[in-house]
Backbone as numpy.savetxt, mean C-alpha at the origin, in Angstrom:
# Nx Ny Nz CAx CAy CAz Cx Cy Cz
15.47 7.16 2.56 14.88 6.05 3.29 15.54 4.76 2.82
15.92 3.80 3.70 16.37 2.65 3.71 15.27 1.53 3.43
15.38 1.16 2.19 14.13 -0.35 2.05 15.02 -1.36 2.23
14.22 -1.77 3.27 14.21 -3.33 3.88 13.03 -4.00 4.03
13.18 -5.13 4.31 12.06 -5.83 4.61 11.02 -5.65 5.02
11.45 -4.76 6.16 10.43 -4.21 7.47 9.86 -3.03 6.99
9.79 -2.52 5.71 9.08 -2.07 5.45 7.72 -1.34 5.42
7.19 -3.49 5.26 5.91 -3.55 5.17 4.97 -3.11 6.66
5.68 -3.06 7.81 5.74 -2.58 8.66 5.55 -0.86 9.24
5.39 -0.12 8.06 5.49 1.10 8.02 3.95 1.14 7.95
3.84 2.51 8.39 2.26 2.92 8.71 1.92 4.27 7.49
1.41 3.32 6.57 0.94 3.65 5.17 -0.32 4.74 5.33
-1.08 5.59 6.36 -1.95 6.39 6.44 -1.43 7.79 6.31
-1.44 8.15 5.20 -1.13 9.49 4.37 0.08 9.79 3.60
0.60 8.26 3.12 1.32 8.12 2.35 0.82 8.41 0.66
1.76 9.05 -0.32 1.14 8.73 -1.73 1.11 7.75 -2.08
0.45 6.88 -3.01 0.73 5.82 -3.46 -0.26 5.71 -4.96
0.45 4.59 -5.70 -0.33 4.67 -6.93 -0.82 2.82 -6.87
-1.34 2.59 -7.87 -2.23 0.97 -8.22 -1.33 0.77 -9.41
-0.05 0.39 -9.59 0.44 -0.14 -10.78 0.13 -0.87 -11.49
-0.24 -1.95 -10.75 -1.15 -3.73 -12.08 -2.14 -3.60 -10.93
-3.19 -4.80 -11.30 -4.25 -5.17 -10.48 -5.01 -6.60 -11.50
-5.43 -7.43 -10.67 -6.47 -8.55 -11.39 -7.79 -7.37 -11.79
-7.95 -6.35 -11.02 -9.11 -5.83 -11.04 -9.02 -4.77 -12.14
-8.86 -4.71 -13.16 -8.65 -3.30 -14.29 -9.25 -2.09 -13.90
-10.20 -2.08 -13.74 -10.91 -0.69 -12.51 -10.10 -0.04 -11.49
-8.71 -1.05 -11.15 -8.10 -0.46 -10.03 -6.72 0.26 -10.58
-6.46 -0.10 -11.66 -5.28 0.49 -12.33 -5.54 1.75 -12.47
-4.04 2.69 -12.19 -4.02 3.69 -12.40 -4.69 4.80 -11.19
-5.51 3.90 -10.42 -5.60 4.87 -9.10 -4.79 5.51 -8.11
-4.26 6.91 -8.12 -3.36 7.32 -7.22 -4.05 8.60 -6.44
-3.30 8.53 -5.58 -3.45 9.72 -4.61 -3.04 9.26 -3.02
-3.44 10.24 -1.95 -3.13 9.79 -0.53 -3.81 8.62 0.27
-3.24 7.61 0.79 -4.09 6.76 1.63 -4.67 7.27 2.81
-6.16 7.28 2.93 -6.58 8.41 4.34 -7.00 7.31 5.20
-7.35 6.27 4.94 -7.95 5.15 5.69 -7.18 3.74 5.62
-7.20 2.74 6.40 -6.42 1.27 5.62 -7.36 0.12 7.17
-8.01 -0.38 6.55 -8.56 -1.80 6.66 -7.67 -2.81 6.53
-8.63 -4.18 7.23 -7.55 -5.26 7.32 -7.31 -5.66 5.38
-8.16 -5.94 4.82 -7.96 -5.84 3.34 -8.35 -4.69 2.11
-8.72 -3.69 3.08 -8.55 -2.37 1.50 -7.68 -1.00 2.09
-6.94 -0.40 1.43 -6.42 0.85 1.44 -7.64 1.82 0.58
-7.96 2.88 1.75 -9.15 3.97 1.03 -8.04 4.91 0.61
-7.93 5.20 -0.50 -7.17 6.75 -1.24 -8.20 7.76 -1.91
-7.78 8.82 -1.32 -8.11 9.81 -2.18 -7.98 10.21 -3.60
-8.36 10.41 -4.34 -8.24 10.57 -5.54 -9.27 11.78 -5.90
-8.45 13.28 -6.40 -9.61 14.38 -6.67 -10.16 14.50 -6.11
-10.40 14.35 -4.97 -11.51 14.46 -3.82 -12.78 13.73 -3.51
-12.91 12.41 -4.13 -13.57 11.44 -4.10 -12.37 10.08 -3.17
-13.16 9.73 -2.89 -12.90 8.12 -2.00 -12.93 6.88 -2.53
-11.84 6.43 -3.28 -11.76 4.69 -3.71 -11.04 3.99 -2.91
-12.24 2.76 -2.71 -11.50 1.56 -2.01 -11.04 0.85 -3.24
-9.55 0.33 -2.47 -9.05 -0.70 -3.14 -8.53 -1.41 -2.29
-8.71 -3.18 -3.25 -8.64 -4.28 -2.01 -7.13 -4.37 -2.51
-6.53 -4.55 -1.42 -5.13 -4.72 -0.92 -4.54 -6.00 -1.74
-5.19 -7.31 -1.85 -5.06 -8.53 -2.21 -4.84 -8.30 -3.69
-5.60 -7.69 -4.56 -5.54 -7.23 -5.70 -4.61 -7.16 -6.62
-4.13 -5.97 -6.02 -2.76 -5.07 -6.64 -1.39 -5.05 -6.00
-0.42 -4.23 -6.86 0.41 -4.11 -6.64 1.00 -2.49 -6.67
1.29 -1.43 -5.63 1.32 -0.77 -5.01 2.68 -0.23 -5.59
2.82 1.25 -5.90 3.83 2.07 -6.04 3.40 3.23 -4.51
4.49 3.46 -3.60 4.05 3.94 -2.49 5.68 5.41 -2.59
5.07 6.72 -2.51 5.84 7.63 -2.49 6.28 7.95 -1.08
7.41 7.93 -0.38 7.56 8.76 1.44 7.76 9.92 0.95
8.25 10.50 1.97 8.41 12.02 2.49 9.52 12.28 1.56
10.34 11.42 1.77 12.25 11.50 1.29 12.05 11.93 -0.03
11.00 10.84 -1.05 10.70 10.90 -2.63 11.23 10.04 -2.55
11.30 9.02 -1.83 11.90 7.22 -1.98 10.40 6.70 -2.72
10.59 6.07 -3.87 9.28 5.47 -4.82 9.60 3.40 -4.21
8.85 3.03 -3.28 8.84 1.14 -3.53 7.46 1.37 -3.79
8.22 -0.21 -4.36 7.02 -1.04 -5.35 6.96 -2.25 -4.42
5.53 -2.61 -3.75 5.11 -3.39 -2.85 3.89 -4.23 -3.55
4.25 -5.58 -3.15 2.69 -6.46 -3.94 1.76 -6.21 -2.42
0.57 -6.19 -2.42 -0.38 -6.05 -1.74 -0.72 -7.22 -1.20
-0.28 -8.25 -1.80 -0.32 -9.51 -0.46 0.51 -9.46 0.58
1.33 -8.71 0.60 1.78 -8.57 1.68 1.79 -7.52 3.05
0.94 -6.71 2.66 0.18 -5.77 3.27 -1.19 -6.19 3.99
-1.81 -7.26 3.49 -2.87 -8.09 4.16 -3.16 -7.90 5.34
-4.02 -7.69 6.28 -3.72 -7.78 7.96 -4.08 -6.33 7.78
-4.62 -6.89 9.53 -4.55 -4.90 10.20 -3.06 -4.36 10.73
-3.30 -3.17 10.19 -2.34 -2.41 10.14 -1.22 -2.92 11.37
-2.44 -2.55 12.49 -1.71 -3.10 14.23 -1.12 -4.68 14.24
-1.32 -5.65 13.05 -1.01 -6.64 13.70 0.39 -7.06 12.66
0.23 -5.65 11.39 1.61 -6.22 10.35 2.58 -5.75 11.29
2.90 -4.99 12.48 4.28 -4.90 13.34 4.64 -6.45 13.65
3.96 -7.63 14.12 3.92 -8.33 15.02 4.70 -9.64 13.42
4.37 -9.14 12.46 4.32 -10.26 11.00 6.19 -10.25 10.89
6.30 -11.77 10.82 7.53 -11.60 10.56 7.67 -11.76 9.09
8.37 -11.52 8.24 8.79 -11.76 6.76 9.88 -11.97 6.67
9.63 -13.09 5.70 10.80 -14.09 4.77 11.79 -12.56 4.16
12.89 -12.85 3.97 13.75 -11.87 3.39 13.30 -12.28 1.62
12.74 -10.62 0.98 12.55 -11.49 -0.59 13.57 -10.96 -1.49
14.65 -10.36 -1.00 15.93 -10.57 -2.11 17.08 -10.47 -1.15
């Protein structure tokens, strides 16, 4: 997989992903599949229990299909899913 910008643009519902940092210490270290995504929380599975985590928070290690690992800050994921196609983004390197 090719990371670009547009990325953030990708439809993150049953992707792996992990909680690398967070303001919230409770949220560190949460991984598993995203089954749900709100305008500000991603719901993941974890062991078969359900944690919300708010998007604004953290900062996101996200696994694809390929085994391509990005590292995404969660402010930029903000928004409903349907309206991050429409989001344009600044190029950040």
């Amino acid at each position: 997989m090719k990371v670009t910008p547009n990325i953030i643009r990708y439809e993150f519902i049953g992707i792996e992903t992990e909680v690398k940092k967070s303001r919230h210490l409770g949220y560190v270290g949460i991984a598993g599949k995203i089954i749900d995504e709100t305008r500000n929380t991603f719901i993941i599975e974890q062991e078969g229990k359900k944690r919300t985590v708010v998007k604004d928070a953290g900062i996101f290690h996200f696994k694809f299909s390929d085994g391509t690992i990005v590292e995404i800050d969660g402010k930029l994921l903000v928004g409903r899913p349907e309206d991050r196609l429409k989001k344009r983004v600044r190029r950040l390197w």
